[in-house]
SEMAR-198763 format. One record per residue (C-alpha): x, y negated, z; residue in three letters. Coordinates in steps of 0.001 Angstrom, whole numbers, padded with zeros to 6 digits, always signed. Layout:
REM residues N
XYZala ...
This chain:
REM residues 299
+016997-025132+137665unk +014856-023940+134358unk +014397-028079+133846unk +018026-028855+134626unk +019746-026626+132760unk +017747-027288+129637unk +018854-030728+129238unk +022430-029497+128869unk +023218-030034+125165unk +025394-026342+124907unk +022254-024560+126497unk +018953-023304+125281unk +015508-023021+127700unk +012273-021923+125806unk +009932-024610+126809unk +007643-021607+127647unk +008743-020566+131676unk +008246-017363+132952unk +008432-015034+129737unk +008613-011615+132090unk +009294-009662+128809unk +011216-007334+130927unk +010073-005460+134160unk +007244-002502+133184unk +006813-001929+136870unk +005794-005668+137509unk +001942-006656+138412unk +000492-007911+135379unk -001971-010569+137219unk +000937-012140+138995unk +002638-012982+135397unk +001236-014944+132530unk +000665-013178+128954unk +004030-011438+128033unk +005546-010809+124611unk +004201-007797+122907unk +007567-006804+121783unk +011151-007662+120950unk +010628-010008+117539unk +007907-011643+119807unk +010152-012286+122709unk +013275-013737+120609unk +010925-016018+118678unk +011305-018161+121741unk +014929-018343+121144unk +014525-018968+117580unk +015116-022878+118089unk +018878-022269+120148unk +020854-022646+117156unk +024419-022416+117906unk +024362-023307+121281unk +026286-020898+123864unk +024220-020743+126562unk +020800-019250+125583unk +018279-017983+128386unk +014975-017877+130350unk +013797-018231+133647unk +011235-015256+135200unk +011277-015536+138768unk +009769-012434+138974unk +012479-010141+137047unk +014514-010080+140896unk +011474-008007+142127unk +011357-005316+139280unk +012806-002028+139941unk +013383-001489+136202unk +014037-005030+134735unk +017904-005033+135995unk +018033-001325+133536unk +015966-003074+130860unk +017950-006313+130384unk +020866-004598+130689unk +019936-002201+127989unk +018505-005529+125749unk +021652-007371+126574unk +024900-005577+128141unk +026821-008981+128284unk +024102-010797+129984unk +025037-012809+133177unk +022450-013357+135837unk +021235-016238+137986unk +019425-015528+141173unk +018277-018286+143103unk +017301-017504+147016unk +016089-019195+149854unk +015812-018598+153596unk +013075-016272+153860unk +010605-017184+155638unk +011231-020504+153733unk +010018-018794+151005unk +007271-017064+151813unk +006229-020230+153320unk +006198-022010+149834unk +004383-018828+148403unk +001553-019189+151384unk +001033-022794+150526unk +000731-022258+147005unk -001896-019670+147129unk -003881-022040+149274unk -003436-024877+146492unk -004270-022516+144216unk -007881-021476+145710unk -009107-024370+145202unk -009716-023541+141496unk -009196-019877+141599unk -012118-017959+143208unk -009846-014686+143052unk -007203-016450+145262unk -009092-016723+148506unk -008113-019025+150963unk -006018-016868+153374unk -006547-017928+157693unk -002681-018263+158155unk +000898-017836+157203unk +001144-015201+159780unk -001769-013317+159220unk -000434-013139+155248unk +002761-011792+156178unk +001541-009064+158863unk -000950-008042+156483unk -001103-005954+153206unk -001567-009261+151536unk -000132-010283+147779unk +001060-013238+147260unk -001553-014436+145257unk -003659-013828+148027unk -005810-010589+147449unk -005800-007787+149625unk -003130-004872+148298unk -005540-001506+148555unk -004182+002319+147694unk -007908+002791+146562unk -007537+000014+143957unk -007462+000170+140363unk -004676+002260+138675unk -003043-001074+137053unk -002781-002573+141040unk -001492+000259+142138unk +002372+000577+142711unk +003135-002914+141076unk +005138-005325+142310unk +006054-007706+144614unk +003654-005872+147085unk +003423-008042+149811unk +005050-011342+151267unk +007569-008838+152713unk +008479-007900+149531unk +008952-010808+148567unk +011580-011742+151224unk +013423-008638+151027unk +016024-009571+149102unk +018778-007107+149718unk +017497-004420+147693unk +016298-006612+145212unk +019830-008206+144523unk +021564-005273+144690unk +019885-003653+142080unk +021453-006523+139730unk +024866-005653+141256unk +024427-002414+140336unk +022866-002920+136961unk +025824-005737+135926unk +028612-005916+138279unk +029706-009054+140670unk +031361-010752+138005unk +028017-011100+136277unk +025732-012344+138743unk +026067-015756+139996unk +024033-016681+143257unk +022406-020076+143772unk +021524-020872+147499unk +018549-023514+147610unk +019234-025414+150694unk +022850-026489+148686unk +020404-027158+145913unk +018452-029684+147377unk +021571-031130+149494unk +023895-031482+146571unk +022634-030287+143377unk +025510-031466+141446unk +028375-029430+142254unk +025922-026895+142743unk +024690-027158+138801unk +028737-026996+137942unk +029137-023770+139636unk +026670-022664+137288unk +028122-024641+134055unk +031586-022423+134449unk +029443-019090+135204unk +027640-019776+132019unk +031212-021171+130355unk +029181-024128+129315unk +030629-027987+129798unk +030491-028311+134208unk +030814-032501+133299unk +027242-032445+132629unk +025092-034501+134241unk +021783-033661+134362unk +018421-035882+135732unk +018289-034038+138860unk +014763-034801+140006unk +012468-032935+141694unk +010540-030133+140145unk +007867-027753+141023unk +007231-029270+144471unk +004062-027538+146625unk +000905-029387+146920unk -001845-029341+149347unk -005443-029777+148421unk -006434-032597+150508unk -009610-032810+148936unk -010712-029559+147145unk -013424-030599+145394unk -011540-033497+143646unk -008554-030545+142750unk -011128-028330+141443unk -012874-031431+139133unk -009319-032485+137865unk -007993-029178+137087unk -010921-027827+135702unk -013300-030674+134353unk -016926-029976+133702unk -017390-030070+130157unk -020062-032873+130125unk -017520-034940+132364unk -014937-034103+130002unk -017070-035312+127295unk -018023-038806+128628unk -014329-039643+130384unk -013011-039254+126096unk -016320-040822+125011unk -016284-044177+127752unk -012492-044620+129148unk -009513-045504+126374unk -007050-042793+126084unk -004127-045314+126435unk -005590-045651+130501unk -006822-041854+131128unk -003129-041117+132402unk -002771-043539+134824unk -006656-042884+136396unk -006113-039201+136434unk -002694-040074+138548unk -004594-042054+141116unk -007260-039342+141620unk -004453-037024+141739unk -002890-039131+144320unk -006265-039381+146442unk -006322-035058+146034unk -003177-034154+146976unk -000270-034263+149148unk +002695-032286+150603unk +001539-029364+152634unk +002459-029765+156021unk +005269-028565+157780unk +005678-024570+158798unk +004650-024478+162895unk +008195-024230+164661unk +006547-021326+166926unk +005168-019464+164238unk +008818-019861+162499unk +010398-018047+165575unk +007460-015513+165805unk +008501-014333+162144unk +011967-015022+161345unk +013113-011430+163777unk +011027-009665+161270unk +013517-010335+158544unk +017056-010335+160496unk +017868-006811+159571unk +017531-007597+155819unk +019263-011287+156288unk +022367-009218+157488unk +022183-006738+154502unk +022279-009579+152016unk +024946-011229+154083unk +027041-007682+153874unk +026396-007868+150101unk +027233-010790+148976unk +030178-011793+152079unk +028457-014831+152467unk +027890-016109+155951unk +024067-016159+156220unk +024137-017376+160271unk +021902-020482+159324unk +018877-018464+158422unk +018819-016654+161302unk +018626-019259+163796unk +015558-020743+165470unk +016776-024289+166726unk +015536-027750+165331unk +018218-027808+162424unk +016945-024304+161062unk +012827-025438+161289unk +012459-028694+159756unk +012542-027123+156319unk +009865-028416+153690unk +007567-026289+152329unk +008884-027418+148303unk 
């Protein structure tokens, strides 16, 4: 959504994702580097010009307990955009990204299975949550996969912070069925032009390492291999090797077990039925287990 809504010409994305200027409470190795204060934070926006619809996308602002307070405080008139998913979906997409992601990150351990990280005191970037940690680990958040599915409390804490009338609620699966009226809904929340069209392809996909050793080398080059692929191969063809490597490397992650689907979805119904109080939206779909609720892609 960050990549569709900045090609509308009335609206301003920094270019930078994931800001998290807001949020104290947040864990500050699940974010990159934040701004070290306000002038440093709108210096991103300094580029907007005139245009009416100015913002950034931090995924993990829905999980603070004090960013709702804070951007409310930075900007009363704000209106929010919270994108959610089915669940276990999500969590899912999270699982399969931390295993991408050990490949070239020796803190993010390979975990032994989607169900193990979700029964467990697990983060989602894969290390082991511990009250005997150090003070900065301690009390951060997300906590857990569970945390991150438990969206009830998290939304209503936006409520709350901004009223109804200021939050607008995107659900993915009508994203990735029809993103177009979809990306309207969002144009007239924002009050920007809904005619828009934007290039709607697909962004931020999950990958599986096929081959780890060839993710690790192409994410994280040995400098001496580094230093003879500039010194022998012609820059003009460096993209278009590095693609078929990347090809060879990587691939969609497989599909989420339909047992294992129906062994945690009951975990989260209680919640699913809080949001659907919430918001009065009929959430029915994510809490069934047949073959139309399991085939859902890990991306």
């Amino acid at each position: 959504m960050h990549y569709y809504l900045s090609q509308h010409p009335a609206v301003y994305m920094p270019p930078v994702k994931e800001l998290h200027f807001f949020g104290r409470d947040l864990d500050p190795e699940l974010v990159y580097p934040v701004p070290a204060d306000a002038d440093a934070y709108l210096a991103f926006f300094a580029p907007a010009g005139s245009r009416r619809g100015i913002g950034e996308t931090s995924p993990f602002y829905l999980y603070s307990r004090t960013a709702p307070g804070e951007i409310a405080d930075f900007s009363p008139d704000a209106r929010i955009v919270i994108m959610l998913r089915n669940p276990v979906d999500l969590m899912y997409s999270w699982f399969c990204g931390g295993r991408f992601s050990s490949a070239f990150i020796p803190a993010h351990r390979q975990l032994a299975s989607f169900e193990a990280a979700v029964a467990g005191d697990l983060k989602p970037h894969g290390e082991v949550s511990s009250p005997d940690g150090p003070p900065r680990s301690r009390g951060r958040v997300p906590q857990s996969y569970r945390d991150l599915a438990a969206y009830a409390q998290h939304v209503k804490r936006y409520l709350d912070a901004f009223g109804r009338a200021r939050i607008h609620v995107v659900w993915f699966d009508e994203l990735t069925s029809a993103p177009g009226p979809v990306f309207q809904r969002i144009c007239r929340f924002l009050e920007v032009d809904p005619g828009f069209i934007p290039d709607f392809a697909p962004r931020n996909q999950s990958r599986h390492a096929r081959v780890r050793t060839l993710v690790r080398f192409l994410i994280r080059p040995p400098p001496l291999a580094r230093h003879l692929a500039r010194a022998l191969v012609p820059a003009s063809v460096r993209p278009a090797i590095r693609s078929v490597f990347w090809r060879l490397a990587v691939t969609h992650p497989p599909p989420l077990d339909p047992a294992v689907r129906c062994r945690v979805l009951p975990q989260f119904a209680d919640d699913i039925l809080k949001l659907q109080t919430l918001l009065d939206r009929d959430l029915s779909h994510w809490l069934r287990c047949d073959e139309a609720a399991r085939n859902v892609p890990a991306s």
